[in-house]
Legacy VTK file of the C-alpha trace (Angstrom):
# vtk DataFile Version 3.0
C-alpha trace
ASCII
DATASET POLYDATA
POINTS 162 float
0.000 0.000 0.000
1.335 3.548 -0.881
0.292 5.504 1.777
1.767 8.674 0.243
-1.114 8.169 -2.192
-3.587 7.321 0.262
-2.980 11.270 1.862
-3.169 12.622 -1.451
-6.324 11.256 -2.402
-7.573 11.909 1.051
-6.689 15.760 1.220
-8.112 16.019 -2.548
-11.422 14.777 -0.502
-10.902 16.707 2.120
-10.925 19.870 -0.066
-13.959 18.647 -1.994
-15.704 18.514 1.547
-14.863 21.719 2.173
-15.871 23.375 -0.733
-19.527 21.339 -0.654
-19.873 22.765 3.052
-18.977 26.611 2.402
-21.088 26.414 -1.128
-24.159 25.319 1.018
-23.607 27.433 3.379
-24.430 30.270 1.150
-27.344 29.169 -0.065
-29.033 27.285 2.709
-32.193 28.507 4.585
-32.200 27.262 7.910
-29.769 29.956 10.350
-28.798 26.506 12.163
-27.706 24.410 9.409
-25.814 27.463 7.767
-24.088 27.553 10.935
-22.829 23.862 11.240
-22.030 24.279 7.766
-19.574 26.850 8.300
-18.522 24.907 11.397
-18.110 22.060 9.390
-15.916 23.332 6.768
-13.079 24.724 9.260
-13.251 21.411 10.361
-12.442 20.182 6.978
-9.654 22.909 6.904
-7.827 20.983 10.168
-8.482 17.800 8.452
-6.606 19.170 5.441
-3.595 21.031 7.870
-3.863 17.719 9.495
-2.994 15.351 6.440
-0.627 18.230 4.699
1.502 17.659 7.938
1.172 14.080 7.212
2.327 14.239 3.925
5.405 16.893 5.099
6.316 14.041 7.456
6.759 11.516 5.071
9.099 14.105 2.942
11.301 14.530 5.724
11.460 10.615 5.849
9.675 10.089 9.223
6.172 9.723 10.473
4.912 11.959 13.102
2.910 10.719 16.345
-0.776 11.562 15.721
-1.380 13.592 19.094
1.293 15.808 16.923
-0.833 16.775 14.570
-4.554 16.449 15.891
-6.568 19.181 15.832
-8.706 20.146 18.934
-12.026 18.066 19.687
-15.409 19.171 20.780
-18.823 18.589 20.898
-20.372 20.938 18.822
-21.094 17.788 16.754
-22.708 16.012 19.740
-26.533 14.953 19.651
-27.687 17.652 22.273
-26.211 20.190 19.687
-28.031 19.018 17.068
-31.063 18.947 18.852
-31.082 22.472 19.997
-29.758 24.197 16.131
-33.044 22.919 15.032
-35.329 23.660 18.092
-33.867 27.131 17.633
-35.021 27.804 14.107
-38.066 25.197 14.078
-40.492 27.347 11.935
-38.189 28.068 9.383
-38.782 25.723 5.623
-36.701 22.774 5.834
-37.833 21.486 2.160
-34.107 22.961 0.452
-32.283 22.079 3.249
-33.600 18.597 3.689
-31.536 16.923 0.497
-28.262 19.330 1.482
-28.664 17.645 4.838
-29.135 14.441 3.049
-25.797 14.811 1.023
-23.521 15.910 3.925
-24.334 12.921 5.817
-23.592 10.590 2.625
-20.127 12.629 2.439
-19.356 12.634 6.458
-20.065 8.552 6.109
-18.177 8.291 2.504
-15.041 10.050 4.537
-15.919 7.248 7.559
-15.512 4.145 4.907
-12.590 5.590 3.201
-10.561 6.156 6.011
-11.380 2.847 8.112
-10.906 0.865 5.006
-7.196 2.654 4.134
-6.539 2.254 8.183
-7.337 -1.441 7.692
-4.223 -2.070 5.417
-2.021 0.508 7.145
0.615 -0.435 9.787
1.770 2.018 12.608
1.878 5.728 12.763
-0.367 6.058 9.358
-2.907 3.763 10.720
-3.281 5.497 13.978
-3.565 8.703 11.951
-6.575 6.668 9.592
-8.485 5.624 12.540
-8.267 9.412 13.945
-9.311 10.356 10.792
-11.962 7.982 10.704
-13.310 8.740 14.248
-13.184 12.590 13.607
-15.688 11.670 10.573
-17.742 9.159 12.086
-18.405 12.076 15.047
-19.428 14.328 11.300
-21.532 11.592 10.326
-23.826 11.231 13.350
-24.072 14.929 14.001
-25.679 15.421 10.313
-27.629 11.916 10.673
-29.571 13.448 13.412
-29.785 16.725 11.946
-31.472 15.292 9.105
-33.527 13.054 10.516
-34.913 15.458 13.246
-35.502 18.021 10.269
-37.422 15.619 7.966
-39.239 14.637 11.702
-40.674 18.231 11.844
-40.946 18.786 8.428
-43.119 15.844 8.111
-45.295 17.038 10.847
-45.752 20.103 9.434
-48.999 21.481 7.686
-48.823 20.869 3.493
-46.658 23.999 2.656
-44.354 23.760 5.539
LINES 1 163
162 0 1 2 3 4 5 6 7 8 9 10 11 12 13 14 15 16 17 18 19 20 21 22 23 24 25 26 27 28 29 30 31 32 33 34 35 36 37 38 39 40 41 42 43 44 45 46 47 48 49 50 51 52 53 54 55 56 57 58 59 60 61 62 63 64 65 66 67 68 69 70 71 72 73 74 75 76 77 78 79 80 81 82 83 84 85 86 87 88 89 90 91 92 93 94 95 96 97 98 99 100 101 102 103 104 105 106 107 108 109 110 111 112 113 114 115 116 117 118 119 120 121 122 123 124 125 126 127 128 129 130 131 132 133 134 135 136 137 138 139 140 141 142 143 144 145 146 147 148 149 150 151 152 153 154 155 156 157 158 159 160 161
């Protein structure tokens, strides 16, 4: 396995993760979900600083220790978040926003199956730095899974019109 090639592919990803994120943030309805869109793409950005440090490291011929390079954690991806970004902006239309949400999830998981599967075959430093990457994702993943299911929730209770 060529794990130089696995980064590269990965921060090419990465960037196209980004890019999705702060494109729908411009155009999305809901105040809350243009906020965790925005939150979500400087998270993308440390995943990218993250995996450009990778890649520096195996220039300079060594690999570094993960905790080296991880960016910070926190919970604004936790459930409780998620649940109070949509109580906070309930009555606005979630119809636009609804297949947006949709898409990030499939792209938060994509990252999730990518990663695990690349950690899988790695040895060492570079699968430790997968499996980060993975878990880092998989926390993406379940933040917009619950988004979108608690939005299409209330949108499907609404009145015909929403």
């Amino acid at each position: 396995m060529d794990i130089r090639k696995i980064y590269q592919y990965a921060l090419q990803r990465e960037h196209e993760g980004k890019r999705f994120f702060e494109q729908n943030a411009e155009r999305l309805q809901h105040a809350g979900v243009v906020g965790a869109f925005r939150r979500l793409a400087r998270e993308e950005q440390k995943h990218i600083l993250f995996i450009e440090g990778l890649l520096d490291a195996l220039d300079e011929d060594h690999t570094p220790a993960a905790a080296e390079l991880s960016p910070e954690e926190d919970d604004f991806f936790s459930e409780r978040a998620a649940s109070e970004m949509l109580d906070q902006t309930v009555a606005e239309s979630m119809v636009p926003d609804l297949s947006v949400l949709r898409m990030a999830y499939l792209i938060e998981r994509d990252f999730v199956e990518f990663y695990q599967s690349a950690a899988e075959q790695a040895e060492g430093e570079a699968r430790e730095a997968l499996e980060m990457l993975a878990a880092w994702e998989r926390g993406h993943e379940r933040f917009f899974k619950r988004l979108h299911d608690k939005a299409f929730e209330e949108y499907a209770q609404m009145p015909w019109g929403g």
